[in-house]
Residue frames relative to the residue before (quaternion, step in Angstrom):
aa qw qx qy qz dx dy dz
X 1.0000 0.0000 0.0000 0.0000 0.00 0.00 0.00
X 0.4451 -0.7775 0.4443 0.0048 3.27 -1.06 1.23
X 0.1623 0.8701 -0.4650 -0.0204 3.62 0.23 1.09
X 0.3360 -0.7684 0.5255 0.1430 3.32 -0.55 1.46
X 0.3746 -0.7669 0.4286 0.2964 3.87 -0.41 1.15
X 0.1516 -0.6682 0.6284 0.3682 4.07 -0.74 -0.06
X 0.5780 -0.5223 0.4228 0.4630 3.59 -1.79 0.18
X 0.1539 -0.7622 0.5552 0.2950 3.19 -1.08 0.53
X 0.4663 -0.7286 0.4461 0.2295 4.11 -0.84 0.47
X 0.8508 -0.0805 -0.1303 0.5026 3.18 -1.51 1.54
X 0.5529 -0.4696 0.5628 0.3963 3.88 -2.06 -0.13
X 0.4038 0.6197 -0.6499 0.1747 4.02 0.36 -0.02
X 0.5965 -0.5681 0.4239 0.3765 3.27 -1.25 -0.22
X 0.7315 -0.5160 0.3167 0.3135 3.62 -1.45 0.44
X 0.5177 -0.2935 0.2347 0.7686 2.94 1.44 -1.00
X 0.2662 -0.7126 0.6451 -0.0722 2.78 -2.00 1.26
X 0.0123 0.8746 -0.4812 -0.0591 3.99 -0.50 0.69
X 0.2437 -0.7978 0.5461 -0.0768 3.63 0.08 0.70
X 0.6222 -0.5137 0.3178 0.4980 3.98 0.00 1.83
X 0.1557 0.7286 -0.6557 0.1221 2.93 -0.14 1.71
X 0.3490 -0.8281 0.4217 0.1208 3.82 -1.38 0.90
X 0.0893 0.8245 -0.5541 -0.0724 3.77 0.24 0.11
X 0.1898 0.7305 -0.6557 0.0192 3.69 -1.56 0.08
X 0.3699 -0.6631 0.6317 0.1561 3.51 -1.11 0.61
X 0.7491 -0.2489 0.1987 0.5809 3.35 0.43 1.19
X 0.9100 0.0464 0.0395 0.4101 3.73 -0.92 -0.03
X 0.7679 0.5229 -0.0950 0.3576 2.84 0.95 -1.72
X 0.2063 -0.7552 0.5643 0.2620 3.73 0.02 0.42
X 0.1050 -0.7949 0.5892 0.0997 3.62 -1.07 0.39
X 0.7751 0.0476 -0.2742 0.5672 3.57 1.12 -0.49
X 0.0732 -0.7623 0.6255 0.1494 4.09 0.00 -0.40
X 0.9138 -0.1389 0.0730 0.3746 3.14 -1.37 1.56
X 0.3013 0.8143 -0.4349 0.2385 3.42 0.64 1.09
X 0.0136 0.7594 -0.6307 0.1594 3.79 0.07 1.25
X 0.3750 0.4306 -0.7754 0.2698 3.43 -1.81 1.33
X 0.3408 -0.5500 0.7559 0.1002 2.87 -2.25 0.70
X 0.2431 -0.7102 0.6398 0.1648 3.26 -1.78 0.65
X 0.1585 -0.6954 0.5943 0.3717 3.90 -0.64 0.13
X 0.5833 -0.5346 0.4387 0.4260 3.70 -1.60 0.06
X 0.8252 0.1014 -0.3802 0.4051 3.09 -1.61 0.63
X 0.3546 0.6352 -0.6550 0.2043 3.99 0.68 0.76
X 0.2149 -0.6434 0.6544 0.3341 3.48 -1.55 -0.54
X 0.0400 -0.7206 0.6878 0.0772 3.72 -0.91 0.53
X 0.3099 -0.5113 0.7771 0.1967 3.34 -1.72 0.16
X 0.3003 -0.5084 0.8004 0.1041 3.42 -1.91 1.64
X 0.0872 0.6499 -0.7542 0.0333 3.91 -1.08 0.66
X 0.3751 0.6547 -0.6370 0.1582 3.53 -1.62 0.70
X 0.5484 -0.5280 0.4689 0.4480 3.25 -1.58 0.22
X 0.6361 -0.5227 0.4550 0.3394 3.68 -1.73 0.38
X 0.7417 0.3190 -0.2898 0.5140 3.14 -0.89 1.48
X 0.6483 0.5303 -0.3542 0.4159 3.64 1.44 -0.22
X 0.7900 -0.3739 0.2452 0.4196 3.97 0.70 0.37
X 0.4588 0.6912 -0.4905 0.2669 3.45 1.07 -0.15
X 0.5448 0.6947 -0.1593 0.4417 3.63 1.00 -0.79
X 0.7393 0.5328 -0.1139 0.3957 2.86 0.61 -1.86
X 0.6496 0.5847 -0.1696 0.4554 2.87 1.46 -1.95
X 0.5813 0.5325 -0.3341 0.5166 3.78 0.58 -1.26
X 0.7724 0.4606 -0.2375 0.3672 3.70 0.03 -1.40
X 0.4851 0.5352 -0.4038 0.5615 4.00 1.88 -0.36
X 0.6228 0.6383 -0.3039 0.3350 3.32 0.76 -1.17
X 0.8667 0.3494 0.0235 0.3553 3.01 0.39 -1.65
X 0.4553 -0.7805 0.2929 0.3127 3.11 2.77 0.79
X 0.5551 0.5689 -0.4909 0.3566 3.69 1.06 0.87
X 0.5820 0.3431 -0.3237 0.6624 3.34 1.25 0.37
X 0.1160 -0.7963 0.5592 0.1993 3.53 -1.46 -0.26
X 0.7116 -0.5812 0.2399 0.3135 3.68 -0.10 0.54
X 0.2300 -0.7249 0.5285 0.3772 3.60 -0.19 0.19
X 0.8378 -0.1249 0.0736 0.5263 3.66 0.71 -0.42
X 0.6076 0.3144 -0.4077 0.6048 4.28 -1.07 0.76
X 0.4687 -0.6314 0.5956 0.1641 3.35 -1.41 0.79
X 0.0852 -0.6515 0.7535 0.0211 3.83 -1.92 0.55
X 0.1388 -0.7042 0.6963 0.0018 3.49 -1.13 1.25
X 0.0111 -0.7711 0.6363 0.0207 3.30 -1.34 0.72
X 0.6896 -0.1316 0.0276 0.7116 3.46 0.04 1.85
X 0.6827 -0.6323 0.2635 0.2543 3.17 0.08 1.33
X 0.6569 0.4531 -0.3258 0.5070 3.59 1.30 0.99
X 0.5086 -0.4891 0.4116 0.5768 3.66 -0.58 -0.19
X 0.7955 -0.3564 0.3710 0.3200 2.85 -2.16 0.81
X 0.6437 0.6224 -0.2324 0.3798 3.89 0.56 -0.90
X 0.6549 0.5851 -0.2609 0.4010 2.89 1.09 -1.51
X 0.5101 0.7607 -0.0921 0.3906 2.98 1.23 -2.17
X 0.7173 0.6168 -0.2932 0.1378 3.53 -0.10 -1.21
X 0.6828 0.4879 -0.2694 0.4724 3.05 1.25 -0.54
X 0.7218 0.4248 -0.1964 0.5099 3.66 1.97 0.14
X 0.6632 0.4169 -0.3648 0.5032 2.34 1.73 0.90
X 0.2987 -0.8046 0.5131 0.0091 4.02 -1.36 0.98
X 0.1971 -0.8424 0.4970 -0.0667 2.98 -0.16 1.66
X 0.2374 -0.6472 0.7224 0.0546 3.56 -1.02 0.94
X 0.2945 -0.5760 0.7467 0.1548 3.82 -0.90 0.99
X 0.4669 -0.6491 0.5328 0.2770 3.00 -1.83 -0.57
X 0.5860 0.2970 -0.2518 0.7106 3.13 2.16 -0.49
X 0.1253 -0.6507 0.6603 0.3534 3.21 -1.23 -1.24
X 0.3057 -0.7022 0.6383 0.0779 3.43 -0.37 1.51
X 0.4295 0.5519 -0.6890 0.1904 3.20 -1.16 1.33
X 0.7193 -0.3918 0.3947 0.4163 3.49 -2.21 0.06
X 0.5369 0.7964 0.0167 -0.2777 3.88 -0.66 0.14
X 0.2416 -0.7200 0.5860 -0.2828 1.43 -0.72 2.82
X 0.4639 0.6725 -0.3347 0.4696 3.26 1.55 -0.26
X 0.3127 -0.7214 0.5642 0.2518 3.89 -0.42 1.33
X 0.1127 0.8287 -0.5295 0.1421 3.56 -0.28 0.77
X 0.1018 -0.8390 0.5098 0.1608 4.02 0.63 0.95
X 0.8558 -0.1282 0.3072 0.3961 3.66 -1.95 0.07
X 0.8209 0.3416 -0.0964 0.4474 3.10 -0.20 -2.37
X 0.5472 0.5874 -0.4340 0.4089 3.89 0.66 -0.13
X 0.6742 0.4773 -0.3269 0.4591 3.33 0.67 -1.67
X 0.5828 0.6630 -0.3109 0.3524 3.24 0.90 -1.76
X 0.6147 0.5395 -0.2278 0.5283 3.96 0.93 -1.83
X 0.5343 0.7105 -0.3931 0.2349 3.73 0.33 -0.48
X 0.6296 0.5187 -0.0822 0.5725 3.02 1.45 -1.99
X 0.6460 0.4493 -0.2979 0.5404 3.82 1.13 0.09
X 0.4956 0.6483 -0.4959 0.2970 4.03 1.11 -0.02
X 0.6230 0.4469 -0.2764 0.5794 3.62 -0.55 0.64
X 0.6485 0.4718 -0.4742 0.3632 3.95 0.00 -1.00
X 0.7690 0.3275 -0.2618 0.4825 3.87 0.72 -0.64
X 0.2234 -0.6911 0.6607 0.1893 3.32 0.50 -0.64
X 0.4552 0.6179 -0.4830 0.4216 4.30 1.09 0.27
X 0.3941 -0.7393 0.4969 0.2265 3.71 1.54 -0.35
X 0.6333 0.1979 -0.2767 0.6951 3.89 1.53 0.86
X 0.5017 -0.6315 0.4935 0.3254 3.10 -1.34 0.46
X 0.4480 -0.6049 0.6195 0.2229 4.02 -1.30 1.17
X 0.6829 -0.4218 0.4853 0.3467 3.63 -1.54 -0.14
X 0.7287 0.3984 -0.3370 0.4436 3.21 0.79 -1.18
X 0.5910 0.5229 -0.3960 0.4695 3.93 0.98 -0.42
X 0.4584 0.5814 -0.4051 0.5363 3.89 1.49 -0.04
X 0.6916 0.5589 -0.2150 0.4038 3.42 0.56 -1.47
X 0.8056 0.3255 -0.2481 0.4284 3.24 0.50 -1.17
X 0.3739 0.6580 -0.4458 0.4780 3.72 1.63 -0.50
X 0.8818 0.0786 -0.1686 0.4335 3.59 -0.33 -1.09
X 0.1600 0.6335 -0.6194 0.4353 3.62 0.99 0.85
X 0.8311 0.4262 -0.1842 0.3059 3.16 0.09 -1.75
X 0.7358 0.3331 -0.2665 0.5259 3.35 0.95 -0.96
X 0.5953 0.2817 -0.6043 0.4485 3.81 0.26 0.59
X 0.6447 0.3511 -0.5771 0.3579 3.60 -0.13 0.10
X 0.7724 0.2875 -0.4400 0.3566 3.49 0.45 0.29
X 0.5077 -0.7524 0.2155 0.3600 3.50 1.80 0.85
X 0.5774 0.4876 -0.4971 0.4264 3.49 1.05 1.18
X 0.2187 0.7488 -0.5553 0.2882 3.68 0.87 1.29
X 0.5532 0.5223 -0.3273 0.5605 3.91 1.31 0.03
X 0.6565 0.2587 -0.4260 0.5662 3.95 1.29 0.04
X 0.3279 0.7458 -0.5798 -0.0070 3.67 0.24 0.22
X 0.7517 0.3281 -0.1305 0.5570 3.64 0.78 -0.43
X 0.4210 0.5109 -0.5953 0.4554 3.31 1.31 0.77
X 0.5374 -0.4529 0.5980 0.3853 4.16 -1.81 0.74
X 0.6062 -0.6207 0.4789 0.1334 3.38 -1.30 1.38
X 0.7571 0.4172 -0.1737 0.4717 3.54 1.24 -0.61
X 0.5126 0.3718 -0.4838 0.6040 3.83 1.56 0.84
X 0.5467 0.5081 -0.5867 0.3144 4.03 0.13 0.61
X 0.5519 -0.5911 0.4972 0.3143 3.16 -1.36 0.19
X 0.7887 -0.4074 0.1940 0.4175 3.46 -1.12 -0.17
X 0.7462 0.3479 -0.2621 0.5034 3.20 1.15 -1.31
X 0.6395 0.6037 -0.3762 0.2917 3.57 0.77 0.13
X 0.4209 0.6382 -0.3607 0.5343 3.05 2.18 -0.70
X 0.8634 0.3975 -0.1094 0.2908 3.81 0.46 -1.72
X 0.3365 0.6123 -0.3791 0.6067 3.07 2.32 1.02
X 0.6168 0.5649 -0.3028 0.4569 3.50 1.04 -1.26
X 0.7393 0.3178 -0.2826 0.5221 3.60 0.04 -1.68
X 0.5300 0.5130 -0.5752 0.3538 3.90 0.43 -0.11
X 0.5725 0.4590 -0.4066 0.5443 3.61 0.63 -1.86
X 0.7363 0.4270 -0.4466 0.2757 4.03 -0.13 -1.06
X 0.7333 0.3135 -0.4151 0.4379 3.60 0.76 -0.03
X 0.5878 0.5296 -0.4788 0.3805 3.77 0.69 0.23
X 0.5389 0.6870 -0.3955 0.2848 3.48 1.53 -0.66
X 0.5085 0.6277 -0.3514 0.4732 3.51 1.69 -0.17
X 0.0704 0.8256 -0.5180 -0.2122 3.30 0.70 -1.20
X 0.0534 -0.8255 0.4542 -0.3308 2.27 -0.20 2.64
X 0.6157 -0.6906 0.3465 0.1545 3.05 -1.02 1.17
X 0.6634 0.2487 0.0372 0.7047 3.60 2.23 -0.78
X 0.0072 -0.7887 0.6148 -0.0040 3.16 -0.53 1.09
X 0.3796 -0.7242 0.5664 0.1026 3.78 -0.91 1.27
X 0.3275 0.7687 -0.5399 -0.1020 3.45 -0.21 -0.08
X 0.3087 -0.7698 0.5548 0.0663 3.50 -0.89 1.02
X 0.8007 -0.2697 0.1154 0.5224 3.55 -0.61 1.57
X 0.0535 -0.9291 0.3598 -0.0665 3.51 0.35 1.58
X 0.7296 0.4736 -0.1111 0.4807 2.91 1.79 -0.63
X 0.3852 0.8311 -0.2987 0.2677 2.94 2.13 -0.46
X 0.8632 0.1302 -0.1001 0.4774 3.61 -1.21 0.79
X 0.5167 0.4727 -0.4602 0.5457 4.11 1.33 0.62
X 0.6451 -0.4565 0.5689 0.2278 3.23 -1.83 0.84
X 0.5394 -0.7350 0.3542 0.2083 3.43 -1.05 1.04
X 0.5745 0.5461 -0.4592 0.4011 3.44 1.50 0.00
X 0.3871 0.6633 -0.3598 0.5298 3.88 2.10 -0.94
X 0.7543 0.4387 -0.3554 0.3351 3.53 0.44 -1.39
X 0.4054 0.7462 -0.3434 0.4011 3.79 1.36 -0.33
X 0.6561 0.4727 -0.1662 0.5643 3.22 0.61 -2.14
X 0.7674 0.4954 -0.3132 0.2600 3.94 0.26 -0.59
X 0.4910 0.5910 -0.2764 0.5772 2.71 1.83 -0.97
X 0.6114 0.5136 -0.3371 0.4987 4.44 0.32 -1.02
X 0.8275 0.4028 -0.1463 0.3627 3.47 0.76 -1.13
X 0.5107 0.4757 -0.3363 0.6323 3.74 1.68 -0.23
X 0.5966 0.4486 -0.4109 0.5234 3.73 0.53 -1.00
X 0.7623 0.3881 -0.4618 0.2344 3.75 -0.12 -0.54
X 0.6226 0.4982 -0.3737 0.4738 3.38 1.54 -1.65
X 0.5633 0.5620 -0.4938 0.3508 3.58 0.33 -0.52
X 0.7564 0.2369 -0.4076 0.4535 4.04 0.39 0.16
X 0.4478 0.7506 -0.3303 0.3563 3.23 1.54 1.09
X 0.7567 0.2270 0.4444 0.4224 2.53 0.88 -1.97
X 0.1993 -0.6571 0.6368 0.3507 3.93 0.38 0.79
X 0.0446 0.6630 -0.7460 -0.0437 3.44 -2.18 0.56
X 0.1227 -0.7196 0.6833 -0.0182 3.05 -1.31 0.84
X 0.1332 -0.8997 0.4056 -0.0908 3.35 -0.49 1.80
X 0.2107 -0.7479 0.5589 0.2898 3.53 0.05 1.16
X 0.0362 0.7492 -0.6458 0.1426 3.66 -1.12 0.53
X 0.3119 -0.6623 0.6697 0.1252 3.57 -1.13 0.92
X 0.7139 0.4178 -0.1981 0.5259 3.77 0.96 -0.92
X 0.4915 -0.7184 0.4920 0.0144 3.05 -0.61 1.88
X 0.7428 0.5137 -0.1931 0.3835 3.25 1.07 -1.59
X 0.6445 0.4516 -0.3052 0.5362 3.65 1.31 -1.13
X 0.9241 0.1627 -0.3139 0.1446 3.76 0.28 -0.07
X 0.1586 0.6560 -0.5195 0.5241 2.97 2.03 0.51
X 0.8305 0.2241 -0.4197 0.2899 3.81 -0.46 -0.06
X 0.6753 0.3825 -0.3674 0.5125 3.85 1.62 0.87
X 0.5756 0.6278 -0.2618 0.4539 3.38 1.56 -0.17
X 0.4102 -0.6813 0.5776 0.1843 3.55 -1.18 0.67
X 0.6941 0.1681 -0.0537 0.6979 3.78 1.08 -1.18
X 0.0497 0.5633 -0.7804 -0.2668 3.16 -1.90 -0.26
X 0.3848 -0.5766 0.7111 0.1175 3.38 -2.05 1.11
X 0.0754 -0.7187 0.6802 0.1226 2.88 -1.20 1.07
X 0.2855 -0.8186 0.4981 -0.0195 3.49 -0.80 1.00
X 0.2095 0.6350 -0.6766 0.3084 3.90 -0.34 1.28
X 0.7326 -0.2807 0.2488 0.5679 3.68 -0.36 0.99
X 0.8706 0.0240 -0.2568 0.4189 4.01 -0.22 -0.38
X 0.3819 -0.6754 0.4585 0.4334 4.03 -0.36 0.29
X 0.1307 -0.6899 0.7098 0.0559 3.53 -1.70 0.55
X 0.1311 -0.8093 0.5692 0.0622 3.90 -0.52 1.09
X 0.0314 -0.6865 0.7262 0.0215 3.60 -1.52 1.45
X 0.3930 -0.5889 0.7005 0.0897 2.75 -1.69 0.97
X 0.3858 -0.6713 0.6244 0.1031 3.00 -0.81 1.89
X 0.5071 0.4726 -0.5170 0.5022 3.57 -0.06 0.13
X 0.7078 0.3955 -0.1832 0.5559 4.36 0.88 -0.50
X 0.5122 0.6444 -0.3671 0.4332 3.65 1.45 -0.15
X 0.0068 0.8643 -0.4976 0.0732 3.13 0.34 1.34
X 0.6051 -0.3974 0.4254 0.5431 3.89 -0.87 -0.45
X 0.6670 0.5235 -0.2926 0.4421 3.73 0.55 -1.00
X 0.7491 0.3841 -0.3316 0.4258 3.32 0.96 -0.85
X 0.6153 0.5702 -0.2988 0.4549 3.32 0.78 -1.12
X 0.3941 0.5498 -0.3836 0.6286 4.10 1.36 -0.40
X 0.8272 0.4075 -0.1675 0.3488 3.52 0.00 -1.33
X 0.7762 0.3351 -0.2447 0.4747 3.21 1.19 -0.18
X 0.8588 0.1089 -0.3244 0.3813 3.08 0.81 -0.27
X 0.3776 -0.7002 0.4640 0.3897 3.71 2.08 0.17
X 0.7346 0.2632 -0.4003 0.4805 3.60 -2.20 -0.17
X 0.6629 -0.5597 0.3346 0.3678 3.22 -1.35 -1.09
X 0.5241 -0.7035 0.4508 0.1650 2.66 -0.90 1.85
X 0.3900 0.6916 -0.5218 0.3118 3.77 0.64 0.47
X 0.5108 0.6761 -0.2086 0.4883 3.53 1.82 -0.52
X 0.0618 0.8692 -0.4902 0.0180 3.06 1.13 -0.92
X 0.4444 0.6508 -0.4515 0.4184 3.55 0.94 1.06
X 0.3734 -0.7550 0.4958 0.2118 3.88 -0.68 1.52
X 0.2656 0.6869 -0.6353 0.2325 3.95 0.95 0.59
X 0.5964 0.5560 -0.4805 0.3229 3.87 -0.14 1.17
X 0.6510 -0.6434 0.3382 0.2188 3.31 -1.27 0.22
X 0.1598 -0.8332 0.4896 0.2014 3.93 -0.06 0.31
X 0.1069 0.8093 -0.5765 -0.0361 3.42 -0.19 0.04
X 0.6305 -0.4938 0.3683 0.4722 3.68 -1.12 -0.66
X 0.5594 0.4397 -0.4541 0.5362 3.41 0.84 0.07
X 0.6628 -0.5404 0.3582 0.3746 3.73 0.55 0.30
X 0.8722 -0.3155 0.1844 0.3253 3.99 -1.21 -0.22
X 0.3771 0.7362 -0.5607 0.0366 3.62 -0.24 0.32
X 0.6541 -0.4239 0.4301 0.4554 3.88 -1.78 0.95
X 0.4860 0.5640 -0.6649 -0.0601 3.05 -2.12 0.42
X 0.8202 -0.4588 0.2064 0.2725 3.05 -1.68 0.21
X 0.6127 -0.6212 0.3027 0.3834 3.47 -0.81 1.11
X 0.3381 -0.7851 0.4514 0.2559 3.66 -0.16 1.04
């Protein structure tokens, strides 16, 4: 697979956060969260359900707004940003019964680039650009609802490159595919990743520690390991039992790592 690089702009950072606060009413969700990304890193978002990963993606992507501390994306506000940035959901909420083919979904990740309110040729071009480098330019005119799983979580990929974006989001990429699919995902994150900063929610410690530079752990405040420091001892230390699970369903605090239940 062939990954054709876009330019990426200036030496700011990818995204920058600075004691940022969030809460849904009462509830805090992130508290006093500060890290910086450079461009073309890859990080892993790891946490337990209900600790900010979401939240965090949804600051990013300027659909929420802090309650207080500041977040830059490409040296502008998350808003600004948006159009340089490509978001992988984890589902895709749609009707389907709605006849909706490949190259549509695919055409999605192109709304906005004209502003003509139809898709142009060149927003064709770059659509199945995207989906043969990720080798699913032979379903374009198949109905989005007769693929399988891993073919669906090829599509919404090609659908966020169809922007050609400077940040790719992906949210639990590997989720609900067969472990030989989960292979093909792993060849295919490792490449965009010398493309493209990515930031990869993921429960599975094991699939992205081998494409990631950092992993975030995320429980209301963020904590940052350098997989390169992911030792046996630690990985023991963080997540205890057997680490054959390799699954971040635990708690961080300031006393460091201990097991619990998936909130």
């Amino acid at each position: 697979m062939k990954i054709t690089p876009f330019p990426v702009s200036s030496d700011l950072p990818a995204i920058q956060c600075e004691q940022l606060f969030f809460s849904y009413g009462e509830v805090p969700i992130l508290t006093n969260v500060s890290f910086s990304i450079k461009k073309l890193d890859a990080v892993a978002l790891v946490g337990p359900n209900g600790g900010g990963k979401s939240t965090l993606l949804k600051l990013i992507l300027g659909l929420l707004t802090p309650q207080s501390g500041t977040i830059q994306v490409l040296g502008t506000t998350p808003q600004q940003a948006r159009k340089k940035i490509g978001y992988m959901p984890q589902y895709l909420q749609y009707d389907t019964s709605f006849p909706v083919s490949v190259m549509d979904v695919v055409l999605m990740g192109r709304a906005g680039s004209t502003g003509l309110g139809r898709y142009s040729r060149e927003d064709r071009r770059v659509a199945m650009q995207a989906m043969t480098e990720l080798a699913v330019d032979g379903l374009a005119s198949r109905p989005f609802n007769s693929l399988s799983g891993g073919q669906r979580q090829r599509i919404l990929i090609a659908r966020a490159l169809a922007c050609e974006p400077e940040i790719l989001l992906l949210d639990e990429p590997t989720a609900n595919v067969d472990p030989g699919v989960e292979l093909q995902f792993f060849e295919i994150l490792k490449a965009l990743a010398n493309r493209v900063t990515v930031l990869t929610v993921s429960h599975d410690l094991g699939f992205v520690s081998q494409m990631v530079s950092r992993v975030f752990c995320i429980n209301r405040q963020v904590k940052i390991h350098p997989t390169s420091e992911l030792t046996g001892e630690i990985i023991h230390e963080m997540y205890g039992g057997d680490v054959r699970m390799v699954r971040h369903d635990h708690c961080c605090s300031e006393q460091g790592h201990s097991h619990a239940d998936i909130l």
